[in-house]
C-alpha positions as CSV (number, residue, x, y, z in Angstrom):
1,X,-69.4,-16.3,-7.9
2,X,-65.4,-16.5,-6.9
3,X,-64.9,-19.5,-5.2
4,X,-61.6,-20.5,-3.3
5,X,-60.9,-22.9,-5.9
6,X,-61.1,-20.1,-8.9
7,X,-58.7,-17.8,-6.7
8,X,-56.0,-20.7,-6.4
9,X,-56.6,-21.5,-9.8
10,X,-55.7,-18.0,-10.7
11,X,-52.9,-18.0,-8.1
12,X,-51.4,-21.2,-9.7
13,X,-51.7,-19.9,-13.3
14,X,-49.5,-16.3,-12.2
15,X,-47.0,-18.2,-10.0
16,X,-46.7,-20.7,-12.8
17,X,-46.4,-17.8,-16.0
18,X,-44.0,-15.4,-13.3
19,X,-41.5,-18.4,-12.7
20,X,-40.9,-18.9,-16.3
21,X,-40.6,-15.3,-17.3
22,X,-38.3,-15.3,-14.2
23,X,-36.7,-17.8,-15.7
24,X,-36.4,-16.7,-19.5
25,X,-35.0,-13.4,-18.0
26,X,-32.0,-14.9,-16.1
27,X,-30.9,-17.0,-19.0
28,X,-31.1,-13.8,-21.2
29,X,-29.0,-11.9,-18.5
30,X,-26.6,-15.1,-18.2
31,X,-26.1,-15.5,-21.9
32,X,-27.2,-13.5,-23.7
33,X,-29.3,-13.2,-26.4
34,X,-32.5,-11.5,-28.1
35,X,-34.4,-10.4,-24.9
36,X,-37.8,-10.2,-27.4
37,X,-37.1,-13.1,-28.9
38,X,-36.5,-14.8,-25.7
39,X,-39.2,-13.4,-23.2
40,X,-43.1,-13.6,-23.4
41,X,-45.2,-11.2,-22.9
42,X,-47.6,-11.7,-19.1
43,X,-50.7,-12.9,-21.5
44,X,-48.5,-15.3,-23.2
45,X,-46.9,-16.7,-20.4
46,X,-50.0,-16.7,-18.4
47,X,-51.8,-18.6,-21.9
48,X,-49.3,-21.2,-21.7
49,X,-49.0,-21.6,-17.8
50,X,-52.8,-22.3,-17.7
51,X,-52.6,-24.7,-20.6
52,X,-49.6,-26.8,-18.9
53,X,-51.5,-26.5,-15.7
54,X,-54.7,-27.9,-17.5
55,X,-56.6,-24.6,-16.8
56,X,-59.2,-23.3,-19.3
57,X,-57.8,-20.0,-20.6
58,X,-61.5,-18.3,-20.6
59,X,-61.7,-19.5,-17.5
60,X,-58.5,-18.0,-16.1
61,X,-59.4,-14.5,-17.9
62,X,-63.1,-14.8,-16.4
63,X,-61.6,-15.2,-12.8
64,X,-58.9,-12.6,-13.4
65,X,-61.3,-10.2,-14.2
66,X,-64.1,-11.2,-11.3
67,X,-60.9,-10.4,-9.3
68,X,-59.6,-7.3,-10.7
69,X,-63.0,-5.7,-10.4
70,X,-63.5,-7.4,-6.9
71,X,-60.0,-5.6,-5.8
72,X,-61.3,-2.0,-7.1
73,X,-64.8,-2.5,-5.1
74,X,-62.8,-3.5,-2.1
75,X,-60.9,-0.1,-2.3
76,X,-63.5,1.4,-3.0
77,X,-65.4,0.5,-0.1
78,X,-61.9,1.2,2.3
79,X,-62.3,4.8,0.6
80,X,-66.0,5.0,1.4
81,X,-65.1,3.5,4.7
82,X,-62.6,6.4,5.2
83,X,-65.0,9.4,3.8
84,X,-67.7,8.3,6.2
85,X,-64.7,8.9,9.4
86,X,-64.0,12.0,8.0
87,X,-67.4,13.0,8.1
88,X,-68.2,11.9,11.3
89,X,-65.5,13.7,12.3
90,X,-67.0,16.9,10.7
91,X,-70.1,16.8,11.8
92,X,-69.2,16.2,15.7
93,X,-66.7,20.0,14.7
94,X,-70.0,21.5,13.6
95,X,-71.8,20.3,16.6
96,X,-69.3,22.2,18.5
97,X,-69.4,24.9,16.9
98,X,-72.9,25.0,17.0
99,X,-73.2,24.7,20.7
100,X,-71.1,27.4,20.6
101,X,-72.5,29.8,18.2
102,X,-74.4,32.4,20.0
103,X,-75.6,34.4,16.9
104,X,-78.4,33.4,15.1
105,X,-76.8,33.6,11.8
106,X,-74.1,31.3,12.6
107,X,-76.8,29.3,14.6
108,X,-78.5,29.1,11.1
109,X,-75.7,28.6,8.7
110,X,-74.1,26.0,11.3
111,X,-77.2,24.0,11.5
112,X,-77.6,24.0,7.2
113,X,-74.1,22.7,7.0
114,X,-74.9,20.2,9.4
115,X,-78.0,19.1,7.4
116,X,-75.7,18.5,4.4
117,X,-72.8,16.9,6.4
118,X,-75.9,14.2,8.2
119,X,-77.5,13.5,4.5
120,X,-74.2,12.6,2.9
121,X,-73.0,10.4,5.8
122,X,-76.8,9.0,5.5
123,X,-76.5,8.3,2.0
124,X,-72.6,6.9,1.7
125,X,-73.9,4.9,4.6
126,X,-76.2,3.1,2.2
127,X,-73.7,3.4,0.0
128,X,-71.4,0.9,2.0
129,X,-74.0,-2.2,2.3
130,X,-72.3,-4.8,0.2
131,X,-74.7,-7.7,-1.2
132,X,-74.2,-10.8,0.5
133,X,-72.5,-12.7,-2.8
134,X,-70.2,-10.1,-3.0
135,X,-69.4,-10.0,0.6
136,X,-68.7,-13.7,0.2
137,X,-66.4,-12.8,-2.6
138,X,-64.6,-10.1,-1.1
139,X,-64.3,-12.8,2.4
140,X,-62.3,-15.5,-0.5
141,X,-60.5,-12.6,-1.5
142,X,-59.4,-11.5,1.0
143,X,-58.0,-14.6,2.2
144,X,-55.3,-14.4,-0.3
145,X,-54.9,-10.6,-0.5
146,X,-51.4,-11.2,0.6
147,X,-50.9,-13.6,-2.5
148,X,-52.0,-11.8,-4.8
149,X,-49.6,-9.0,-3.7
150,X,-46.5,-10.8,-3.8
151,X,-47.4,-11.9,-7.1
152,X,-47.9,-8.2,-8.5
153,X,-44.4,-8.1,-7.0
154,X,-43.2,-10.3,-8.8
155,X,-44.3,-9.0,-12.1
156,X,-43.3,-5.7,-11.3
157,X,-39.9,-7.0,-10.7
158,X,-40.1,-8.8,-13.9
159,X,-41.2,-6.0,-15.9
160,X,-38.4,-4.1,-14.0
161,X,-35.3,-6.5,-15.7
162,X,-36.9,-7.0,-18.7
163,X,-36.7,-2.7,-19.1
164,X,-33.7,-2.8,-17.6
165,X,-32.6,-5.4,-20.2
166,X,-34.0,-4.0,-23.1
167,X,-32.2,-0.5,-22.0
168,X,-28.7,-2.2,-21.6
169,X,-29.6,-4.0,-25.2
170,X,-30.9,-0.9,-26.7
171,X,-27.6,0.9,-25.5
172,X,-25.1,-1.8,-26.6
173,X,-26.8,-2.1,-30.3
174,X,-26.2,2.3,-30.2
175,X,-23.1,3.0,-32.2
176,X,-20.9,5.9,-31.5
177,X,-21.2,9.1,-33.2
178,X,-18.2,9.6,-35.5
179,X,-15.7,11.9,-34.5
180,X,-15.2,14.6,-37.1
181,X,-12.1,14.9,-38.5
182,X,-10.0,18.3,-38.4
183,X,-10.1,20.0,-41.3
184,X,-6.5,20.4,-43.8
């Protein structure tokens, strides 16, 4: 079960590992240097923020992941809660057009595809009911939604430089083609 604790935990752990990439990035850009040598990898810097924080790593991973797979249920169920609109949507159309339908062929194939359109609303409908624990979860969750956010910001940003850096260190380690010589 995610508790609030467990998400600030895991808030504290990715502030703490972005700041000092942050960090090992600017003094690469200001001086210089072996960006590699120099810059962590996220898992490294994460290891290390959640030992200086006095975090368990297993426990960090453990809520990262309860997190990660939290976030893809909770899209998920915004996709499922889009798909049932859209449905809704298409079986008030064929209702219409069934009203409409004068023909007992298009009475008939009208009232079919409504069938189908009513049983898969029905069954995403059950679909949609989310256990209470994991209703709980997705509440603490979404509590810092905007957190989390800014933090995937952050690494993107960081992830950003550090191509950015390796490109401009990749380019200045390129030497120039030589230029051929006329012939005699």
């Amino acid at each position: 079960m995610l508790s609030s604790a467990d998400v600030q935990m895991f808030l504290a752990v990715r502030a703490k590992a972005l700041q000092r990439l942050e960090e090992a990035l600017a003094e690469v850009e200001a001086k210089g240097g072996d960006v590699l040598a120099r810059v962590q990898e996220i898992t490294v810097a994460e290891r290390d923020a959640a030992r200086a924080l006095g975090t368990e790593w297993r426990r960090f991973t453990l809520v990262q992941e309860l997190i990660g797979r939290l976030m893809t249920s909770q899209r998920q169920h915004e996709d499922q809660r889009l798909l049932a609109a859209e449905l809704t949507k298409a079986k008030e159309d064929l209702k219409t057009q069934l009203d409409a339908a004068r023909d007992p062929a298009s009475r008939q194939f009208l009232e079919a595809q409504l069938d189908v359109v009513a049983d898969q609303l029905e069954k995403l409908n059950r679909e949609r009911q989310i256990p209470a624990p994991q209703a709980e979860e997705l509440r603490v969750l979404e509590s810092v939604r905007a957190d989390i956010a800014t933090l995937q910001g952050r690494q993107d940003r960081v992830q950003h430089r550090l191509q950015e850096l390796l490109q401009r260190s990749s380019n200045a380690g390129a030497t120039p083609a030589a230029t051929p010589r006329p012939a005699r």
